[in-house]
VOGU-3710 file (C-alpha; in Angstrom, 3 decimals, decimal comma):
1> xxxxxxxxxx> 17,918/2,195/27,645  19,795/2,035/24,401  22,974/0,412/25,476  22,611/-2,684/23,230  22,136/-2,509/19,601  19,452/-5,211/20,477  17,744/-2,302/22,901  18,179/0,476/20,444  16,861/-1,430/17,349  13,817/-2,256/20,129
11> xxxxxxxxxx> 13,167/1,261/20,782  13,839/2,575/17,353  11,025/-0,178/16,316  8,379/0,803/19,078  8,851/4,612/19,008  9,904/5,631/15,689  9,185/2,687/12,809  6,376/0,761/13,828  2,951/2,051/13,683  1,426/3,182/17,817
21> xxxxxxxxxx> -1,112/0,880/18,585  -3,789/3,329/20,295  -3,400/5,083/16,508  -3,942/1,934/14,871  -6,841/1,462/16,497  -8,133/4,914/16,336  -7,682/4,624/12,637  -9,558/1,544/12,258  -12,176/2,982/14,264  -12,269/5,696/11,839
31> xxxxxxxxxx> -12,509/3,400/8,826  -15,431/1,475/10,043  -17,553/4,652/11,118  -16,923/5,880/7,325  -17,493/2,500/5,813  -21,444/2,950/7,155  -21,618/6,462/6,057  -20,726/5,042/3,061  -23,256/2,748/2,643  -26,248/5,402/3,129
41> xxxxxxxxxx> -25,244/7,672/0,239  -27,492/5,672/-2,464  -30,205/6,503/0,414  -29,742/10,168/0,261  -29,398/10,558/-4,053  -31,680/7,851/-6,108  -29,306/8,383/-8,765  -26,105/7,328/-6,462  -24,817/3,777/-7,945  -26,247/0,308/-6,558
51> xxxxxxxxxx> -23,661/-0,902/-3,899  -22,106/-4,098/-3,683  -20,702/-4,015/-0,085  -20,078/-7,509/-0,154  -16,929/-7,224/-1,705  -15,572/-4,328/0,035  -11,961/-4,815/0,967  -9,432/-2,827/2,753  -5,987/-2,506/0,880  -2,367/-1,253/0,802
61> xxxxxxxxxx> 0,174/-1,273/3,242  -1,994/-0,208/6,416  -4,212/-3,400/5,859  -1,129/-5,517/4,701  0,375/-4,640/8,109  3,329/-3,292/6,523  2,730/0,455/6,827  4,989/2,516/8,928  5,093/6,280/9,915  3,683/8,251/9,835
71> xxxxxxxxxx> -0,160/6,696/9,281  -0,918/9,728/6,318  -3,252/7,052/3,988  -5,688/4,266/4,239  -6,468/2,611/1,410  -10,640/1,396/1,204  -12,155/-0,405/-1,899  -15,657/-0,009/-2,108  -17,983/-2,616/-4,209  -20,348/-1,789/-7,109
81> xxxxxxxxxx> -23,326/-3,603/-8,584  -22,624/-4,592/-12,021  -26,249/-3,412/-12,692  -26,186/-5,162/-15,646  -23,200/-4,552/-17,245  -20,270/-6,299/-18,757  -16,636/-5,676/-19,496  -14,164/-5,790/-22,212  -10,577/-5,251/-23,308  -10,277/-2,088/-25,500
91> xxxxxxxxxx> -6,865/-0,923/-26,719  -4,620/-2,722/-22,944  -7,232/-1,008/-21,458  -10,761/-2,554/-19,540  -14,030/-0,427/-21,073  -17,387/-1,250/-19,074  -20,519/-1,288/-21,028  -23,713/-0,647/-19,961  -26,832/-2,262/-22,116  -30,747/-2,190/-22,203
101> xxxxxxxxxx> -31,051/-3,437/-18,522  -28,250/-0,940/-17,277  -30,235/1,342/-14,985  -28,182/3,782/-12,572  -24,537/3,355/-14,440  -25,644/4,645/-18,189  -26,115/8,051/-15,599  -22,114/7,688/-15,556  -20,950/7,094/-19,175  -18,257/9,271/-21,032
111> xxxxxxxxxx> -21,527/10,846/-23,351  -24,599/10,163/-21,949  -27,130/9,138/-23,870  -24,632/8,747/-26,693  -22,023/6,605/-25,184  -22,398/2,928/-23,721  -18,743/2,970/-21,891  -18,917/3,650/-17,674  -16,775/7,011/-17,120  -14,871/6,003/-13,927
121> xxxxxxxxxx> -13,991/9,733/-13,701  -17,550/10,324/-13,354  -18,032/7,277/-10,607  -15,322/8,847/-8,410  -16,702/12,293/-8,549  -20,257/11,122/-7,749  -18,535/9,618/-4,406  -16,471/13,168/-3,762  -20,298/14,847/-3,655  -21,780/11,999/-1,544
131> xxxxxxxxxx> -19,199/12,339/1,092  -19,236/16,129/0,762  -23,540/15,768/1,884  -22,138/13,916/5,147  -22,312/16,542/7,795  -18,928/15,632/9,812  -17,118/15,617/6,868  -18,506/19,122/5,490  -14,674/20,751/7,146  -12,851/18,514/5,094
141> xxxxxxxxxx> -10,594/18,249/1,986  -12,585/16,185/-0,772  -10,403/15,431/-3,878  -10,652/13,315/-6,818  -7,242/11,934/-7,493  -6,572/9,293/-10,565  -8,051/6,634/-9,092  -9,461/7,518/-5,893  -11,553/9,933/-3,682  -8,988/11,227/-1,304
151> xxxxxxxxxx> -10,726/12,208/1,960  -8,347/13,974/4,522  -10,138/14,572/7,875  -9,158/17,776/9,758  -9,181/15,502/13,321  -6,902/13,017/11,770  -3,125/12,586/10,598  -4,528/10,435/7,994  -6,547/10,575/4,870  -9,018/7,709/3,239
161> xxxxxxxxxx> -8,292/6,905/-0,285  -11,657/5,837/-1,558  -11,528/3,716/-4,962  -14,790/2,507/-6,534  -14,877/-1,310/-8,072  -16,651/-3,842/-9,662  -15,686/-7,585/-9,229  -16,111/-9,634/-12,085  -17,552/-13,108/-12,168  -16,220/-16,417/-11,853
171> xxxxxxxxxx> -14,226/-18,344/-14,435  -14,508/-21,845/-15,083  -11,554/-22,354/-12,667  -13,111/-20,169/-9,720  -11,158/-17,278/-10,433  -12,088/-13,455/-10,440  -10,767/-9,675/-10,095  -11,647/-6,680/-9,344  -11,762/-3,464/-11,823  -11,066/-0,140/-10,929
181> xxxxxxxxxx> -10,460/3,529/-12,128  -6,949/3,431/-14,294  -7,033/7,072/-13,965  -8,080/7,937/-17,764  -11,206/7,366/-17,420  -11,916/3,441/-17,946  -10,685/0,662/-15,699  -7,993/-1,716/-14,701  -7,459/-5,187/-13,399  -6,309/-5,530/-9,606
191> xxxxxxxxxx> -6,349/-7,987/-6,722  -5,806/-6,985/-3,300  -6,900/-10,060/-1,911  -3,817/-12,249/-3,791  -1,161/-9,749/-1,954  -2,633/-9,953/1,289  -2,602/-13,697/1,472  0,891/-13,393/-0,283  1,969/-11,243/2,806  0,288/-13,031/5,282
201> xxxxxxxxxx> 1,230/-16,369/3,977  5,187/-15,979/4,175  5,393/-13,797/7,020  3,486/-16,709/9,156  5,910/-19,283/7,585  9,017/-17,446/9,066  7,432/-17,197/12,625  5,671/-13,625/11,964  9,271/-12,479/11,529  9,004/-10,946/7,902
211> xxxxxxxxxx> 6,692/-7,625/8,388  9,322/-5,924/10,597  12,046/-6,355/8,239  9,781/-4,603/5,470  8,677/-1,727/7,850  12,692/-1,324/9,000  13,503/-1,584/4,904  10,865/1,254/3,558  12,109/3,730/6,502  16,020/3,047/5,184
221> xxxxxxxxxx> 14,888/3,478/1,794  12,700/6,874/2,627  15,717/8,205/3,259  17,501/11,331/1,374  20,669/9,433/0,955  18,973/7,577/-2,438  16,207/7,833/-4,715  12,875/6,723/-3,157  11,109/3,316/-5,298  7,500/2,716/-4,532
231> xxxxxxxxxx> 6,773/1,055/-1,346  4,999/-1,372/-3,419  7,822/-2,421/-5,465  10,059/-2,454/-2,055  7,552/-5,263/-0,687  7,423/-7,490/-3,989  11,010/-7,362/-3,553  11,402/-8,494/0,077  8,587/-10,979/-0,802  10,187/-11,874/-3,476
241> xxxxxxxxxx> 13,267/-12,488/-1,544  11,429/-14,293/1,948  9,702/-16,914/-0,502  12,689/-18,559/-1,151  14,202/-18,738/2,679  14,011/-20,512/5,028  14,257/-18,923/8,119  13,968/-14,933/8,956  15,295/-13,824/11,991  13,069/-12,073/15,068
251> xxxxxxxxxx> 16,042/-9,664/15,097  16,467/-7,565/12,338  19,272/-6,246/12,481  20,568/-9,551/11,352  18,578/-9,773/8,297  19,603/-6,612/6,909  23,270/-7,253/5,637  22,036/-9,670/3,371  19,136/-7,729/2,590  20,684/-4,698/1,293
261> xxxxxxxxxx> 22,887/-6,531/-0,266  19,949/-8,599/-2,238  18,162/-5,216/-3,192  21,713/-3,929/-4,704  21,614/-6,583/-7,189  18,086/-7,263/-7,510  17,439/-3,215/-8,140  18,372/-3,359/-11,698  15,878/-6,543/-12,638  12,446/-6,835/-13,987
271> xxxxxxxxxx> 10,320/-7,406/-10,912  6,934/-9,211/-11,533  3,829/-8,146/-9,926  2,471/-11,227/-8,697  -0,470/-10,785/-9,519  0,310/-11,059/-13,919  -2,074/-7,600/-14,067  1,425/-5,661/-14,489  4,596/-6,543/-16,769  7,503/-5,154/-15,038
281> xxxxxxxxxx> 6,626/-3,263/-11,633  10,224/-1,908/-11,716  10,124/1,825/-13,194  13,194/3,297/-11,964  15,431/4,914/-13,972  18,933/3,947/-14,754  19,947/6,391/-12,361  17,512/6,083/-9,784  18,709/2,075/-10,001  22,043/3,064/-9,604
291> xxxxxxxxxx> 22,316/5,457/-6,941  19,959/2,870/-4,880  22,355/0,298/-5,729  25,774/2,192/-4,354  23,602/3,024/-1,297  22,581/-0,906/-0,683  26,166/-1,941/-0,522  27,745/0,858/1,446  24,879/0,017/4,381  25,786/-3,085/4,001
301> xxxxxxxxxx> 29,595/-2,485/4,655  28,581/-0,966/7,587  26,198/-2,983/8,916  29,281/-6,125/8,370  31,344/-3,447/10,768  28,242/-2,674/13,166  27,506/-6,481/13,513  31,778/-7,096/14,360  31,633/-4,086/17,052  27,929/-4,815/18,421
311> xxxxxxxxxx> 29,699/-6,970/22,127  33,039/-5,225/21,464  32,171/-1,577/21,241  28,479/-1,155/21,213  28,306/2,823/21,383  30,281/2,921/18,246  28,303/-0,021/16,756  24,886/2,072/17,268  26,782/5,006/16,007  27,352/2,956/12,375
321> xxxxxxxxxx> 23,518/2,306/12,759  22,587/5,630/13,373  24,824/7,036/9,879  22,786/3,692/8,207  19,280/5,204/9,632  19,795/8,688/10,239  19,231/10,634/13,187  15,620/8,906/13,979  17,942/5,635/15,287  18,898/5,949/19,205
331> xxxxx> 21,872/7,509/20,337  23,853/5,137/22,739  21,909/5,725/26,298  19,071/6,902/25,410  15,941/6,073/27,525
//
């Protein structure tokens, strides 16, 4: 019962922020059984690209642990074979070129037979028609978005986002990335695989504390009161921000004063994507910056008042954290 803030920021957690584990599981059961579909498609059309499953790899906040509700997207990266080809940098952008020993890809270039460059508009629509051939999936909505298949199940809350790569090969210091669709047609550097570890790495550092902060974070900042940023940006930021701690607090309640007030400030700088593939990850406006910015420091006013009434007068101290969350937080009493 909600009589604490400690036992309404538990229930608000379990029922309302955090992700149900018997969907969790249903959705990684989900994954899996369309991962193997996946993999028979270059059985069914001898013209379907070589696969390269050894470097799929699951992405994005559902496989960073960081998603919360509802579960609407999970994010699946699904290897290539090279089949011969190699890669360049064309105008800040990565071409792929095919050559003599190029087999199934030169089906897949801008102008076949009179362009050499791999169309990765053409390598996400050959996957929307593969999945379209898979009889369970013949109810359901097939897209092709700028970078992805988007596969939304009719059984499901939650669609796959499907997103063909490459991986390229070692340097002479060990070091490698993957390419995907950029959306216009050729390809871009990414790494999955660096912000996972990233993640994973600071969260266990501050005793696994870390990922509920983020979760409790994105659902303040989906909120109507301010301009939403990308929950990508959001979780640099927090990273960001954790790196340099020392300590992160199993209750978050008392992490978020200093939070919000970090993201106030913070809000208007260049943030770095960590992985050196992007400049500036920050593309808010200066309005967007600043109403996020006002928004920051009033919650944090209130959670400074919250935090002085929370033994005093803990109704009215869940009733500051319900105005800072909205009605989703628990009402004092509440079972």
């Amino acid at each position: 019962m909600a009589t604490t803030v400690t036992s309404a920021f538990s229930q608000f957690m379990k029922d309302t922020v955090n992700l149900a584990k018997d969907r969790t599981d249903k959705a990684r059961g989900s994954r899996d059984w369309l991962l193997e579909q996946i993999k028979s498609l270059p059985e069914k059309d001898a013209k379907f690209p070589t696969l390269y499953s050894n470097i799929d790899i699951h992405f994005g906040s559902f496989s960073r642990r960081t998603k919360i509700r509802p579960l609407d997207d999970i994010d699946l990266m699904i290897g290539l074979d090279g089949d011969g080809c190699t890669y360049s940098v064309e105008d800040d952008r990565i071409v792929i070129n095919t050559n003599e020993s190029t087999e199934k890809l030169k089906n897949y270039t801008h102008n076949y037979p009179n362009n050499s460059l791999v169309n990765s508009r053409k390598i996400i629509e050959i996957f929307k028609s593969g999945l379209k051939d898979i009889s369970q999936y013949e109810d359901a909505d097939i897209k092709r978005n700028q970078e992805a298949t988007t596969l939304k199940l009719k059984s499901y809350e939650w669609n796959f986002d499907i997103v063909p790569c490459f991986i390229t090969r070692e340097d002479s210091l060990g070091n490698n990335f993957y390419l995907i669709p950029d959306g216009y047609g050729h390809w871009k550097k990414t790494d999955p695989r660096i912000d996972k570890k990233r993640t994973t790495d600071i969260n266990v550092r501050l005793n696994g504390n870390v990922l509920d902060v983020i979760r409790v974070t994105k659902f303040w900042q989906k909120r109507s009161t301010m301009p939403t940023m990308s929950s990508y940006l959001l979780e640099t930021i927090l990273l960001n921000y954790y790196s340099t701690r020392n300590n992160c607090s199993s209750y978050v309640d008392l992490e978020l004063e200093e939070v919000f007030n970090h993201l106030s400030n913070v809000v208007y700088n260049k943030v770095n994507d960590t992985k050196d593939f992007i400049e500036d990850l920050n593309d808010l406006t200066q309005d967007e910056r600043d109403k996020i910015s006002n928004r920051a420091l009033a919650d944090r006013d209130r959670v400074q008042e919250a935090r002085q009434l929370e033994y005093l007068e803990p109704e009215k101290a869940i009733r500051i954290w319900r105005d800072i969350f909205g009605d989703a937080f628990p009402t004092y009493g509440d079972k």
